[in-house]
PDB file of N, CA, C and O in Angstrom:
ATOM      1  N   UNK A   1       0.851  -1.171   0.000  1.00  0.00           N
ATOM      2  CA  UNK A   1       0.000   0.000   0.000  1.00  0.00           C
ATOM      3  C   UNK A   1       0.900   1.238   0.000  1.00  0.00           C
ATOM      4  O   UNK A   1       1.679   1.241   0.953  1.00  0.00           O
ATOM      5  N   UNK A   2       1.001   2.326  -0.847  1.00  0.00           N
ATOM      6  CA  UNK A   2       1.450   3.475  -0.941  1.00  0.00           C
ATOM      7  C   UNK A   2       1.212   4.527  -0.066  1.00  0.00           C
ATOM      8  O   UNK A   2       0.041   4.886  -0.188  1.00  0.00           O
ATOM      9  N   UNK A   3       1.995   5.367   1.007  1.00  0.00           N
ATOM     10  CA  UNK A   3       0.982   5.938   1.696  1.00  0.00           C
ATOM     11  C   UNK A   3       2.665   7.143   2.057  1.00  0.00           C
ATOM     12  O   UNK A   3       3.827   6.737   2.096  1.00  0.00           O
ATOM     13  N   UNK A   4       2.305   8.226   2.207  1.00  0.00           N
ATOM     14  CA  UNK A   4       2.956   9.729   2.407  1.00  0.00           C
ATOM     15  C   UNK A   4       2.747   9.578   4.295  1.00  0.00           C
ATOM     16  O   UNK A   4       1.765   9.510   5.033  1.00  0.00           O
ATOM     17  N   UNK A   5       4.398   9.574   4.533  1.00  0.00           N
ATOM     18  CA  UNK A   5       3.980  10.231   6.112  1.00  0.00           C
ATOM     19  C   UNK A   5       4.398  11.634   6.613  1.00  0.00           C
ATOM     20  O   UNK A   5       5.525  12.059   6.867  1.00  0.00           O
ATOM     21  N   UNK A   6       3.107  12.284   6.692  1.00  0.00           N
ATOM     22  CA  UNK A   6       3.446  13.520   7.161  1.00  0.00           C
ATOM     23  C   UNK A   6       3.502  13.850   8.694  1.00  0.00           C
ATOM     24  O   UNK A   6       3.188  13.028   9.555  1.00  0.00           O
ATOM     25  N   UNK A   7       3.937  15.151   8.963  1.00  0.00           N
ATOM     26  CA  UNK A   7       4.057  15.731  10.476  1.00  0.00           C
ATOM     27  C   UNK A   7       2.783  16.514  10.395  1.00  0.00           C
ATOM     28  O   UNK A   7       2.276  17.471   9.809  1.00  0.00           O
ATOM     29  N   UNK A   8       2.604  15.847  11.052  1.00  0.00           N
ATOM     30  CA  UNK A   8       0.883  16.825  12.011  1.00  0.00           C
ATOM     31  C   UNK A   8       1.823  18.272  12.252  1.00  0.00           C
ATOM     32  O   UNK A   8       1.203  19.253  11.842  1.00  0.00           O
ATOM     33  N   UNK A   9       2.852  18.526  12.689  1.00  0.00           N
ATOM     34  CA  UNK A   9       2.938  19.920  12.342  1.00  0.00           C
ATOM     35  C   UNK A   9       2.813  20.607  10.974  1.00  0.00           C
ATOM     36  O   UNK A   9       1.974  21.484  10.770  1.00  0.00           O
ATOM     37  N   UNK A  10       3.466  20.281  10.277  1.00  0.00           N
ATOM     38  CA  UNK A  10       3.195  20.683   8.827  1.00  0.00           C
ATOM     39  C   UNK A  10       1.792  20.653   8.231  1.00  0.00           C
ATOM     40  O   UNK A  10       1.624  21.265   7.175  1.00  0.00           O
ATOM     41  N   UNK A  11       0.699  19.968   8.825  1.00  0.00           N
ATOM     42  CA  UNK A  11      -0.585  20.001   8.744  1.00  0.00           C
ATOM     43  C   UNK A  11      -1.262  21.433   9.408  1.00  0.00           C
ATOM     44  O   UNK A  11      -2.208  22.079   8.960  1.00  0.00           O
ATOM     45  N   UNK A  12      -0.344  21.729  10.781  1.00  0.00           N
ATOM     46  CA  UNK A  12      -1.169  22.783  11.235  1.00  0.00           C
ATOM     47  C   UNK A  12      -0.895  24.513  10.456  1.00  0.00           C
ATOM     48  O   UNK A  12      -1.423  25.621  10.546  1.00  0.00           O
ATOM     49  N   UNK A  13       0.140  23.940   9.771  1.00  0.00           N
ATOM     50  CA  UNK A  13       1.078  25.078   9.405  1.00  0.00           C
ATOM     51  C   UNK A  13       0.494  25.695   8.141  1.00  0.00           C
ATOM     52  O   UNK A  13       0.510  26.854   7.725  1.00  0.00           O
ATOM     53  N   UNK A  14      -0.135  24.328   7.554  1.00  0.00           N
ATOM     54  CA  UNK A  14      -1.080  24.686   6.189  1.00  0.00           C
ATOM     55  C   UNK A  14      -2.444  25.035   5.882  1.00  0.00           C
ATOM     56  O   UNK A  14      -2.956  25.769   5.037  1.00  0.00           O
ATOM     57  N   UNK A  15      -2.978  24.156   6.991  1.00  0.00           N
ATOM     58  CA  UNK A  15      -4.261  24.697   7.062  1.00  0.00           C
ATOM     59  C   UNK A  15      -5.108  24.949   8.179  1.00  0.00           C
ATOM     60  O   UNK A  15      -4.777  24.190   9.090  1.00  0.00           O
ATOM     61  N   UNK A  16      -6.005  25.645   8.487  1.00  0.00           N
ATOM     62  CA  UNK A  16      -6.824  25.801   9.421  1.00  0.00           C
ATOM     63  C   UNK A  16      -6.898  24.696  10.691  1.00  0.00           C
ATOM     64  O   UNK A  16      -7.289  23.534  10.581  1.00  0.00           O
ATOM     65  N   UNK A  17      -6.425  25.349  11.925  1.00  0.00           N
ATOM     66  CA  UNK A  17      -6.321  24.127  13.168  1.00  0.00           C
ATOM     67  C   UNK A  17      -7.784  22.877  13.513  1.00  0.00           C
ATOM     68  O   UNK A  17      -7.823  21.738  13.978  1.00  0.00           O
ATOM     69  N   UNK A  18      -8.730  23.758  13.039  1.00  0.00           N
ATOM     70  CA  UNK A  18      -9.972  23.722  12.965  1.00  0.00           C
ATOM     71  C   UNK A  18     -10.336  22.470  12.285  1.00  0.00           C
ATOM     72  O   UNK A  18     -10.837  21.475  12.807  1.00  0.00           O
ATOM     73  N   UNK A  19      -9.925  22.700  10.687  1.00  0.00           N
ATOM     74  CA  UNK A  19      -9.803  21.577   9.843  1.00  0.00           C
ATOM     75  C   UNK A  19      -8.860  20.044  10.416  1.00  0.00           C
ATOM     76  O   UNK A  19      -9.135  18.851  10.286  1.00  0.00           O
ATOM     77  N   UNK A  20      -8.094  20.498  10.843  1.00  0.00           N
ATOM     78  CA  UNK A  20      -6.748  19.392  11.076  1.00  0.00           C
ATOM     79  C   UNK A  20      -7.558  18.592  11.757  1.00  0.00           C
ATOM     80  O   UNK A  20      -7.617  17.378  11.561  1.00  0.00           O
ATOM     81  N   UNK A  21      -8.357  19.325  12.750  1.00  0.00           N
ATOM     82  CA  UNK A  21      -8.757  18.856  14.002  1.00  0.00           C
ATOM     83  C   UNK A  21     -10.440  17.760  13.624  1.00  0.00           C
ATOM     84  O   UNK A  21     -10.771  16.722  14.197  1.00  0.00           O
ATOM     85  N   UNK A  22     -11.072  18.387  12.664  1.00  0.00           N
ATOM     86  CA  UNK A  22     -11.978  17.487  12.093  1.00  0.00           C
ATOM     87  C   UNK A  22     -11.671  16.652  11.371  1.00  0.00           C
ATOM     88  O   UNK A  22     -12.301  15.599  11.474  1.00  0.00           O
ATOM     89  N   UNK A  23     -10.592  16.741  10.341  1.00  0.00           N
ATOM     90  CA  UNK A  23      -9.866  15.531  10.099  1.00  0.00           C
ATOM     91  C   UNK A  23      -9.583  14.497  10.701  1.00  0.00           C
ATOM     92  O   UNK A  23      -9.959  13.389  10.319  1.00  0.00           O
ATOM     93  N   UNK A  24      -8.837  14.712  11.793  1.00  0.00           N
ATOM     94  CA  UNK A  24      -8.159  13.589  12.841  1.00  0.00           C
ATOM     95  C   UNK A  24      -9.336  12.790  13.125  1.00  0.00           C
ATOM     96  O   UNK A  24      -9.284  11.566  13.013  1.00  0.00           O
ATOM     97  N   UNK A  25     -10.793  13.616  13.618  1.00  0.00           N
ATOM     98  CA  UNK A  25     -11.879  13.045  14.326  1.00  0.00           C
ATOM     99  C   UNK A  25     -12.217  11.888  13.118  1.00  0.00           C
ATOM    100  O   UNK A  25     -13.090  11.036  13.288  1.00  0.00           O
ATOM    101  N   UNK A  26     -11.566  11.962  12.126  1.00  0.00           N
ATOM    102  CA  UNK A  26     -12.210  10.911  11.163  1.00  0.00           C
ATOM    103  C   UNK A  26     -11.759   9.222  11.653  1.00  0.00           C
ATOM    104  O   UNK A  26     -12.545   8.277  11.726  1.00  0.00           O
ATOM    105  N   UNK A  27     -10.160   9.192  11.972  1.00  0.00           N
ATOM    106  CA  UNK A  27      -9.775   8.481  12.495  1.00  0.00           C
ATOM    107  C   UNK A  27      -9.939   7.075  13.694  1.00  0.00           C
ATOM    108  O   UNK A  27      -9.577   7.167  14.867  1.00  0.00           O
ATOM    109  N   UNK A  28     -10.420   6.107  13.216  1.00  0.00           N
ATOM    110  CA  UNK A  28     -11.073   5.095  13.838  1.00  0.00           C
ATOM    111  C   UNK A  28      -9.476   3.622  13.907  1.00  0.00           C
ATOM    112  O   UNK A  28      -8.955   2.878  13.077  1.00  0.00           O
ATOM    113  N   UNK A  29      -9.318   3.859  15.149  1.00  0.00           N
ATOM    114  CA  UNK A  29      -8.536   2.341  15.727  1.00  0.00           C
ATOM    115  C   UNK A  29      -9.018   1.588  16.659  1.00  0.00           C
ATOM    116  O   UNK A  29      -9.104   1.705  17.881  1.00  0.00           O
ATOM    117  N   UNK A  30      -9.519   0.284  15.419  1.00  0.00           N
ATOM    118  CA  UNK A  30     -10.314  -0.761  16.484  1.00  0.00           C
ATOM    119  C   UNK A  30      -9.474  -1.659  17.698  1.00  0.00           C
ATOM    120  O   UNK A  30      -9.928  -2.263  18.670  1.00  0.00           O
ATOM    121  N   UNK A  31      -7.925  -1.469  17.178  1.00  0.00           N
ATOM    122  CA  UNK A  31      -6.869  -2.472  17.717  1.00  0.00           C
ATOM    123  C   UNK A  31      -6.299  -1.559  19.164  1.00  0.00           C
ATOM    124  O   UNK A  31      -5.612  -2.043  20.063  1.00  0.00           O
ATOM    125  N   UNK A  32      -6.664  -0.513  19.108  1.00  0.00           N
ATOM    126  CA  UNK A  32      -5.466   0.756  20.496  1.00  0.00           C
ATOM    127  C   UNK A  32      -6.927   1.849  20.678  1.00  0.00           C
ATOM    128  O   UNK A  32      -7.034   2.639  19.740  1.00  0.00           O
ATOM    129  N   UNK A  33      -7.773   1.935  21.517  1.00  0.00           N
ATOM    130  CA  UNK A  33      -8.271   3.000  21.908  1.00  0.00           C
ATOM    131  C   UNK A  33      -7.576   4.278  22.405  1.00  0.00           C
ATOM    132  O   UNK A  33      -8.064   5.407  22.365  1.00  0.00           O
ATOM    133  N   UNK A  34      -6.168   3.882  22.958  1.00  0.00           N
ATOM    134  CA  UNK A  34      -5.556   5.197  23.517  1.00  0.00           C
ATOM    135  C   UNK A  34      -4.934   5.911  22.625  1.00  0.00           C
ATOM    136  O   UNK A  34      -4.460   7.038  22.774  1.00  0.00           O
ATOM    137  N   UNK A  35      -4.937   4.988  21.324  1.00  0.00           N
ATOM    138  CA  UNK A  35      -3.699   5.718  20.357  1.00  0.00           C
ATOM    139  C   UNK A  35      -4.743   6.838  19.592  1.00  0.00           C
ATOM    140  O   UNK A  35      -4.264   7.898  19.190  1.00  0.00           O
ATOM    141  N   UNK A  36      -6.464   6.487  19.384  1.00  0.00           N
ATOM    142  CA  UNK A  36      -7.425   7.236  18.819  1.00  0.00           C
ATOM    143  C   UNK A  36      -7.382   8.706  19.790  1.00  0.00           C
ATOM    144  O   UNK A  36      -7.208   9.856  19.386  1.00  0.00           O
ATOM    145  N   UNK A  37      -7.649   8.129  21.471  1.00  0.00           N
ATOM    146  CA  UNK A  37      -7.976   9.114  22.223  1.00  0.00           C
ATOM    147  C   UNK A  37      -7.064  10.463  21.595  1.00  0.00           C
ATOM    148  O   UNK A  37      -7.479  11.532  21.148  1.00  0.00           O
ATOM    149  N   UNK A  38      -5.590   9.924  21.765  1.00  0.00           N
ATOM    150  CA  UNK A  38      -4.528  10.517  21.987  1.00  0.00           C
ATOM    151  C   UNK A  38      -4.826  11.463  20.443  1.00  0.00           C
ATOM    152  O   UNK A  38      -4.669  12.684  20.482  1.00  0.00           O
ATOM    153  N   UNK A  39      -5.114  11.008  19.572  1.00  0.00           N
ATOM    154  CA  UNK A  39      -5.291  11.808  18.374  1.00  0.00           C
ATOM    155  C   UNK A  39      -6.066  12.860  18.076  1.00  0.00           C
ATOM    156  O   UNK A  39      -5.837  13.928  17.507  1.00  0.00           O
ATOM    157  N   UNK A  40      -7.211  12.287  18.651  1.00  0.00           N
ATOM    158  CA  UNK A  40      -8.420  12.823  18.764  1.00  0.00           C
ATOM    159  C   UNK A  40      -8.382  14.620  19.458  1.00  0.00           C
ATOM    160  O   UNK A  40      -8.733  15.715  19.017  1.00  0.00           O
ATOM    161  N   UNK A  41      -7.568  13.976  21.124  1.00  0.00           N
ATOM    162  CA  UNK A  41      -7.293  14.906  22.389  1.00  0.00           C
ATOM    163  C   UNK A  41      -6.558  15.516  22.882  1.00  0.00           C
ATOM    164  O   UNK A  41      -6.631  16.297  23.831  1.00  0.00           O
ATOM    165  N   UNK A  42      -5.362  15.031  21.937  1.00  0.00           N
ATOM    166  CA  UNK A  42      -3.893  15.388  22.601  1.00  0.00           C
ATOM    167  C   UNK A  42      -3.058  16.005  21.796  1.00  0.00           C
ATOM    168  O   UNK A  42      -2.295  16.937  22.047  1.00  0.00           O
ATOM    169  N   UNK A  43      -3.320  15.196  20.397  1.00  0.00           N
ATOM    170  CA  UNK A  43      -2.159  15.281  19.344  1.00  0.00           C
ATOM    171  C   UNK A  43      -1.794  16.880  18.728  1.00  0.00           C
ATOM    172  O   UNK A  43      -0.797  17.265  18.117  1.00  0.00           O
ATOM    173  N   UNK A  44      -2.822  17.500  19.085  1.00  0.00           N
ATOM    174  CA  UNK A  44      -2.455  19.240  18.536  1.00  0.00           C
ATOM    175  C   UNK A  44      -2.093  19.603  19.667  1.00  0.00           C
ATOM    176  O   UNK A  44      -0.873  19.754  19.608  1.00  0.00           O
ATOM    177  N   UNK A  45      -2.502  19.857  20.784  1.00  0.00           N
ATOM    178  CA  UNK A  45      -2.220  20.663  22.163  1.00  0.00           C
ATOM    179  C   UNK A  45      -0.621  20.314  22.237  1.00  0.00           C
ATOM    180  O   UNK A  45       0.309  21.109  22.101  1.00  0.00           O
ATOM    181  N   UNK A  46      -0.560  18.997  22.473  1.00  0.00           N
ATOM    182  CA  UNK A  46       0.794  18.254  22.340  1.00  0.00           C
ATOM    183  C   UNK A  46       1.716  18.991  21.304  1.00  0.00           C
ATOM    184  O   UNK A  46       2.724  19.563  21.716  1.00  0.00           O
ATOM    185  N   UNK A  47       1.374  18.992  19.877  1.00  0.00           N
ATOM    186  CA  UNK A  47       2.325  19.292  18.688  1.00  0.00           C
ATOM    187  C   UNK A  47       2.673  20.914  19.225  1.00  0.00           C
ATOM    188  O   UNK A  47       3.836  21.212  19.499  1.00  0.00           O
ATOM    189  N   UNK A  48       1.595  21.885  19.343  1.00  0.00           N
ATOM    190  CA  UNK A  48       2.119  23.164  19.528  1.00  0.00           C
ATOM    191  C   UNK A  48       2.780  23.713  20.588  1.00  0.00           C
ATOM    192  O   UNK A  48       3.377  24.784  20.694  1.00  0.00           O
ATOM    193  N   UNK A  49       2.551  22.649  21.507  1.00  0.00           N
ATOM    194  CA  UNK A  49       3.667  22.875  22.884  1.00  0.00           C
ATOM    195  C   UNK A  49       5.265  22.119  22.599  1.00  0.00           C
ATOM    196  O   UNK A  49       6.237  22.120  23.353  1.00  0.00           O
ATOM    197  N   UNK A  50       5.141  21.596  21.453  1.00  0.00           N
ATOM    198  CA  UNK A  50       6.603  20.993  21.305  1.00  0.00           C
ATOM    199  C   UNK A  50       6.609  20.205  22.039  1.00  0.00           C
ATOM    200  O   UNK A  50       7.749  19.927  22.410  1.00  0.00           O
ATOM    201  N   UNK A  51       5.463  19.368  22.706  1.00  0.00           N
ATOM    202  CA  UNK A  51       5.978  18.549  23.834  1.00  0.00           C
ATOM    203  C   UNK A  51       6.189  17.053  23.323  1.00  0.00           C
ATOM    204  O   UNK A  51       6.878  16.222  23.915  1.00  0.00           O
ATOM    205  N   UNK A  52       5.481  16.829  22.117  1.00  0.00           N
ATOM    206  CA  UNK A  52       5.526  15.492  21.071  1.00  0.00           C
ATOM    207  C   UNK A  52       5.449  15.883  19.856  1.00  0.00           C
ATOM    208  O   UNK A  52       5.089  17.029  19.584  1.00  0.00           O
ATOM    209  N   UNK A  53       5.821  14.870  18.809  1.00  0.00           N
ATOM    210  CA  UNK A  53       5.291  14.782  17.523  1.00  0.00           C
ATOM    211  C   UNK A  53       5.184  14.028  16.982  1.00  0.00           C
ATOM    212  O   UNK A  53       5.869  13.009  16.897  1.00  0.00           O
ATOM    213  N   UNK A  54       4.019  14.427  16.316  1.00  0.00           N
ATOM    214  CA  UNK A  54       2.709  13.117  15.665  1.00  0.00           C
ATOM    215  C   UNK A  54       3.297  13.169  13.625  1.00  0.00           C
ATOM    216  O   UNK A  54       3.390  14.049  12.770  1.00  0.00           O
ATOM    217  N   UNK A  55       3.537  11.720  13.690  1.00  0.00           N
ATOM    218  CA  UNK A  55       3.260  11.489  12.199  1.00  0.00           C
ATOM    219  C   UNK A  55       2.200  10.651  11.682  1.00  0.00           C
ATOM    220  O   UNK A  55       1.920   9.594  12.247  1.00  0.00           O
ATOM    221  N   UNK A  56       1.584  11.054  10.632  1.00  0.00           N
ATOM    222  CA  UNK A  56       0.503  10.422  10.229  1.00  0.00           C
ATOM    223  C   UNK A  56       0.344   9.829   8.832  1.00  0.00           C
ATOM    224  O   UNK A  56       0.174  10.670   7.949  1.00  0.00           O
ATOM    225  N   UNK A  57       0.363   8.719   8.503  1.00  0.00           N
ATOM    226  CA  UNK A  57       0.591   7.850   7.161  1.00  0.00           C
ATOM    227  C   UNK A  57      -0.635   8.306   6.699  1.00  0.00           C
ATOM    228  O   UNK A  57      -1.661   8.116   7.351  1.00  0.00           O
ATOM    229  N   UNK A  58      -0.627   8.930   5.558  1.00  0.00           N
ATOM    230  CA  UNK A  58      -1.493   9.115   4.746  1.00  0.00           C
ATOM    231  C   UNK A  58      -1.862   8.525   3.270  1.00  0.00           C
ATOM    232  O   UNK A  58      -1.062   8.827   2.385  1.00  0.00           O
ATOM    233  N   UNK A  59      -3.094   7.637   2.862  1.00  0.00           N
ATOM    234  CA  UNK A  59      -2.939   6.883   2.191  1.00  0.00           C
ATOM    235  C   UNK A  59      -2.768   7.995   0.403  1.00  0.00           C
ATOM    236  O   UNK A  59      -2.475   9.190   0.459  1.00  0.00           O
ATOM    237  N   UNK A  60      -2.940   7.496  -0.535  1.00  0.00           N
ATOM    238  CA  UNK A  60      -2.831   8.156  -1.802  1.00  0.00           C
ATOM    239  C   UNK A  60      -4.415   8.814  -1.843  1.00  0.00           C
ATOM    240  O   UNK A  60      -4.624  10.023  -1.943  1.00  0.00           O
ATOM    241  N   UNK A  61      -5.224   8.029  -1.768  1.00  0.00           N
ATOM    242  CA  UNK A  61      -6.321   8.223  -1.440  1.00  0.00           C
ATOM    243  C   UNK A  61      -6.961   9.169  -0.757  1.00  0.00           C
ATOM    244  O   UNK A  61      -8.159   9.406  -0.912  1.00  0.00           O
ATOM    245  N   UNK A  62      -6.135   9.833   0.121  1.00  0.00           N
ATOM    246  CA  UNK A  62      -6.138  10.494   1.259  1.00  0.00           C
ATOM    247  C   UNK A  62      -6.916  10.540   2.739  1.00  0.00           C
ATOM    248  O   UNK A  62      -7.320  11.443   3.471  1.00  0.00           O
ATOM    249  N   UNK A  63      -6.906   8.743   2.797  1.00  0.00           N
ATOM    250  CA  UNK A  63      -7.315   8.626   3.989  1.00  0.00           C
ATOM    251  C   UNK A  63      -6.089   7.987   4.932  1.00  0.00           C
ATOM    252  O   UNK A  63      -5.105   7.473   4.401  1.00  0.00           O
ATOM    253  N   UNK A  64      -6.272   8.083   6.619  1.00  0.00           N
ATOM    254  CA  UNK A  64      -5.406   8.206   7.282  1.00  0.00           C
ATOM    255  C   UNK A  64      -5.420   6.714   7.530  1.00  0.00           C
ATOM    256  O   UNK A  64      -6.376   5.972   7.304  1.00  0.00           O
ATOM    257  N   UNK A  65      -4.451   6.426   7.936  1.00  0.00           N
ATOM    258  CA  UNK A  65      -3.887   4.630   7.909  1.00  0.00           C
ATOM    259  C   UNK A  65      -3.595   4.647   9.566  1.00  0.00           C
ATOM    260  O   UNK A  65      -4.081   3.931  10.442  1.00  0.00           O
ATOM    261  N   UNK A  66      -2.850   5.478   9.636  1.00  0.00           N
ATOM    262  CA  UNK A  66      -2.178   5.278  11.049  1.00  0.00           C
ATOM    263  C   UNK A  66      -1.137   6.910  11.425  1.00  0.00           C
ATOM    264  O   UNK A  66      -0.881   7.953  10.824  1.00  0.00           O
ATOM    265  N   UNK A  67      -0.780   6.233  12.888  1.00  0.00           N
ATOM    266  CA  UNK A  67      -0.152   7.107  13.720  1.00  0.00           C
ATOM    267  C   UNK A  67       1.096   6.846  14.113  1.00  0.00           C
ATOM    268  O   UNK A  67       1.526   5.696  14.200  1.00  0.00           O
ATOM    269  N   UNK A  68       1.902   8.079  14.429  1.00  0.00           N
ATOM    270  CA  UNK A  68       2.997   7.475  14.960  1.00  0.00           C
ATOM    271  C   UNK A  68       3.562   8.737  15.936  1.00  0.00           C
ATOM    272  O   UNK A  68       3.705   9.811  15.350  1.00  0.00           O
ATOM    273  N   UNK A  69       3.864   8.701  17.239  1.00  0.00           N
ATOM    274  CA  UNK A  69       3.974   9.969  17.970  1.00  0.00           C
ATOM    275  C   UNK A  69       5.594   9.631  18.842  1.00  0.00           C
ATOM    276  O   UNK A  69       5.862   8.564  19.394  1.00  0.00           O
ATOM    277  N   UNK A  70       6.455  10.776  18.772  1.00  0.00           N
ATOM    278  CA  UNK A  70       7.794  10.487  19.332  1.00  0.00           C
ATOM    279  C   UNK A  70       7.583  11.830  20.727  1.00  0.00           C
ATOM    280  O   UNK A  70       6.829  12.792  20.866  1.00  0.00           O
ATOM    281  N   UNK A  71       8.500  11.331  21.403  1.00  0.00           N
ATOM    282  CA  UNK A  71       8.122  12.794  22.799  1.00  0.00           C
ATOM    283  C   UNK A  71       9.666  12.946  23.149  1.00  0.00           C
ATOM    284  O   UNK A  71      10.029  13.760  23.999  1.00  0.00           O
TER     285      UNK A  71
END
């Protein structure tokens, strides 16, 4: 499967926080509830405090595959 991984910062940088943020809500993991929460709740507050950062596999398609967060 082909898929672009971007930085959720570079997401906030381009478009509306607003948008990013209804995006993410699209995001469904049946296998990790905390990894959704964390996306859902955390992953911007987190990115603009520099306190983590979130990458997000994005398919060609442009739906989201998965997560990946370093602190």
């Amino acid at each position: 499967m082909d898929y672009d991984l971007i930085p959720l910062l570079t997401l906030l940088e381009k478009y509306p926080e607003s948008d990013v943020a209804t995006k993410l809500l699209g995001f469904h993991c049946s296998r990790d509830d905390d990894r959704e929460s964390y996306l859902h709740n955390k992953a911007i507050p987190m990115e603009k405090r520099a306190m983590s950062r979130t990458y997000l596999a994005v398919s060609k398609e442009q739906a989201l595959l998965a997560i990946s967060q370093s602190e």
